[in-house]
C-alpha positions as CSV (number, residue, x, y, z in Angstrom):
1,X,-33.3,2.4,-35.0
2,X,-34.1,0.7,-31.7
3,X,-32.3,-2.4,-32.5
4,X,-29.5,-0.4,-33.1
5,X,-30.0,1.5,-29.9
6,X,-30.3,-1.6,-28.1
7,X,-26.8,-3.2,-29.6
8,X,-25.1,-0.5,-28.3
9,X,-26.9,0.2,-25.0
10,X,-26.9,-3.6,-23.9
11,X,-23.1,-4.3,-24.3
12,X,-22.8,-1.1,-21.7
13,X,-25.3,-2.7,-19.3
14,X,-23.7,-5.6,-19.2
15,X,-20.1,-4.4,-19.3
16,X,-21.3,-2.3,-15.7
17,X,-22.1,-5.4,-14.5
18,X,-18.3,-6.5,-14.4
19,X,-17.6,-4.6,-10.4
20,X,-13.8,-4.4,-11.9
21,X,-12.8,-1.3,-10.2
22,X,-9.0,0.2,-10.5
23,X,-8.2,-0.6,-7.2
24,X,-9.7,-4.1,-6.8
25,X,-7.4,-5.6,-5.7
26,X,-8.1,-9.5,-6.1
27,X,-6.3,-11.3,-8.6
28,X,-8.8,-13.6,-10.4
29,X,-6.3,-15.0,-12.7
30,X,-5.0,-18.7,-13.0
31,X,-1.5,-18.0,-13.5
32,X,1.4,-17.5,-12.3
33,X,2.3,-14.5,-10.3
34,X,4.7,-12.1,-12.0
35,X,4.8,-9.8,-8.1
36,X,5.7,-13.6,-6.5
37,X,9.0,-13.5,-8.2
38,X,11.5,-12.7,-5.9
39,X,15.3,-11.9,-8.2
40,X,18.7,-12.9,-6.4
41,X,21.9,-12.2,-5.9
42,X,24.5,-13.9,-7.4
43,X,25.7,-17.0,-6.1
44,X,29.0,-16.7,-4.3
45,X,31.6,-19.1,-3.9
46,X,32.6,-19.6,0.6
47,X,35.8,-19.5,1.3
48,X,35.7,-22.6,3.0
49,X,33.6,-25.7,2.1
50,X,34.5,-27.2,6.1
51,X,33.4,-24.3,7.3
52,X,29.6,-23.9,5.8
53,X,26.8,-22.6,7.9
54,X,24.3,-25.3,8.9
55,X,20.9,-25.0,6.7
56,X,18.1,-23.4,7.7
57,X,15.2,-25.4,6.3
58,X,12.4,-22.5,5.5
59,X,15.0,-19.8,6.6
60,X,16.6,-17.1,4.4
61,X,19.0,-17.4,2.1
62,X,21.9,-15.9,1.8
63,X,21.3,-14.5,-1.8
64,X,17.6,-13.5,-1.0
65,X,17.3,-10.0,-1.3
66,X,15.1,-8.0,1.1
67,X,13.1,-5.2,-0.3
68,X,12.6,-3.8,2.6
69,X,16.3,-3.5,3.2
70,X,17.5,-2.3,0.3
71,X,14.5,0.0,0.1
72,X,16.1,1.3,3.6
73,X,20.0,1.2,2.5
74,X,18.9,3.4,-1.1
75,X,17.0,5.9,1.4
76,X,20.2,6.3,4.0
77,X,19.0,3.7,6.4
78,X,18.6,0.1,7.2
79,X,16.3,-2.1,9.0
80,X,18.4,-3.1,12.5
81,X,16.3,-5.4,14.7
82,X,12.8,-4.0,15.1
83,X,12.7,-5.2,19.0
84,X,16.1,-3.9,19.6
85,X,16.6,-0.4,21.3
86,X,16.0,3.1,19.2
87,X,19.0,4.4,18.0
88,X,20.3,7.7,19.8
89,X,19.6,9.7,16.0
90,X,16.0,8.3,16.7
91,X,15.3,8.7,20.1
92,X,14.0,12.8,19.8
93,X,11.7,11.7,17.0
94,X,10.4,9.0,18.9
95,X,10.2,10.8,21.5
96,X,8.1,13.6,20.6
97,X,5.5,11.1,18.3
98,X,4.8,9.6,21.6
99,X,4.3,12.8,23.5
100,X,0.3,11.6,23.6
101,X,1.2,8.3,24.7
102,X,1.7,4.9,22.7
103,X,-1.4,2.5,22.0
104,X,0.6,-1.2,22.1
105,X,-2.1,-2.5,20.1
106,X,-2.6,0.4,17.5
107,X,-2.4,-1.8,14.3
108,X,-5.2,-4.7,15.8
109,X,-7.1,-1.7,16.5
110,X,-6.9,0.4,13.4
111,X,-7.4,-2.7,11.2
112,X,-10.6,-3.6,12.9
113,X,-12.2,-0.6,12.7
114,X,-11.0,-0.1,8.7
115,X,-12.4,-3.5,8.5
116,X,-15.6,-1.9,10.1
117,X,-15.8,0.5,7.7
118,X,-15.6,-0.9,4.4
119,X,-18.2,-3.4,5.2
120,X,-20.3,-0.7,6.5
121,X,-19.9,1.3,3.0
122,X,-19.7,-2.5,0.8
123,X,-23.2,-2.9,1.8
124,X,-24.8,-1.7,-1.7
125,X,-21.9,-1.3,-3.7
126,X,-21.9,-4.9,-5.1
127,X,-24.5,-3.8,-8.1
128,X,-23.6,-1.3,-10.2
129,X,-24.5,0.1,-13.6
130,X,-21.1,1.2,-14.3
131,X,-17.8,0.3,-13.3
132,X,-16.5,2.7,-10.6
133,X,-13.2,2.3,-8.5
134,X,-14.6,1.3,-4.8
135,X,-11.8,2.3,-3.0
136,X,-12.2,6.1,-3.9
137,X,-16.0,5.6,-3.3
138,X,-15.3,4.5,0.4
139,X,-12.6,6.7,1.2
140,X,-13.7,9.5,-0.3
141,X,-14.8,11.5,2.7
142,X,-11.5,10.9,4.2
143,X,-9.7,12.0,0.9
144,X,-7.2,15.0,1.3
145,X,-7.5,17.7,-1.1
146,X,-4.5,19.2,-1.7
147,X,-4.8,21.8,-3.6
148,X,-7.2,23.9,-0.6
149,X,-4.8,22.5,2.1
150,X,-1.8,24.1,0.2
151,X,-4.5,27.1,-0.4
152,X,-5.1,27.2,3.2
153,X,-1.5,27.2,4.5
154,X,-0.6,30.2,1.7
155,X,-3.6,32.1,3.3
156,X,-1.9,31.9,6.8
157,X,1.3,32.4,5.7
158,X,3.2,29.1,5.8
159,X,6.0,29.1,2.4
160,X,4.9,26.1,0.8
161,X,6.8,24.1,-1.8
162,X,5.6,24.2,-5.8
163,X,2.4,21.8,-6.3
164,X,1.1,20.6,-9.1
165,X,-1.5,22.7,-11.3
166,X,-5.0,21.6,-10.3
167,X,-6.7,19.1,-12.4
């Protein structure tokens, strides 16, 4: 009886020891990278072989597609230049989410002090007994729930839209 407890207790113990958690991230694999693969367009033919564009060693191509731009085009936008001028459809939006006043460096900032915080909660979450996902672990405090934020805005009187039954 208690070699048979321990042949099924021991794979568990050391299967916990694995730190694999859904949302780690790092690829340990040798092989290739099926999200690397970038699909083209179709080659076309110019209309003029004397008048080519000059190559762009490391540049674009011009059958590279751009997820971000198509991702734009399918939702009603696109892209423009990023350090050109906000359009005039834009500017009352963009106006009113910098009411407060616009950090310049709001990204360097925000992604040292994430940085901060998940080596301040990593400290002890390298051994495990069982396999858990980290990322929940770390953000959990900061974690939404929706279902008493949609209860909340029903109790004061906001319509909300359908939800999902809770779990």
């Amino acid at each position: 009886m208690r070699k048979l407890a321990i042949l099924l207790v021991l794979p568990a113990l050391i299967a916990g020891c694995a730190n694999v958690g859904l949302r780690d991230l790092k690829s340990t694999s040798k092989g290739p990278d099926e999200f690397g693969i970038k699909p083209v367009a179709s080659l076309e033919e110019p209309t003029s072989y004397s008048e080519l564009p000059a190559p762009t060693p490391g540049g674009t191509n011009r059958v590279d597609r751009s997820a971000l731009a198509e991702g734009a085009q399918a939702l009603g936008g696109n892209l423009g230049d990023s350090n050109g001028p906000i359009p005039a459809r834009d500017s009352a939006l963009v106006q009113h989410a910098s009411r407060l006043g616009v950090s310049p460096n709001i990204r360097k900032t925000l992604a040292e002090s994430d940085a901060a915080f998940r080596k301040r909660k990593a400290r002890f979450t390298q051994y495990r007994i069982v396999p858990v996902d980290r990322y929940n672990q770390a953000y959990k405090r900061q974690a939404l729930d929706a279902q008493a934020e949609q209860n909340r805005w029903r109790r004061a009187g906001a319509r909300t839209p359908s939800a999902p039954p809770a779990n």
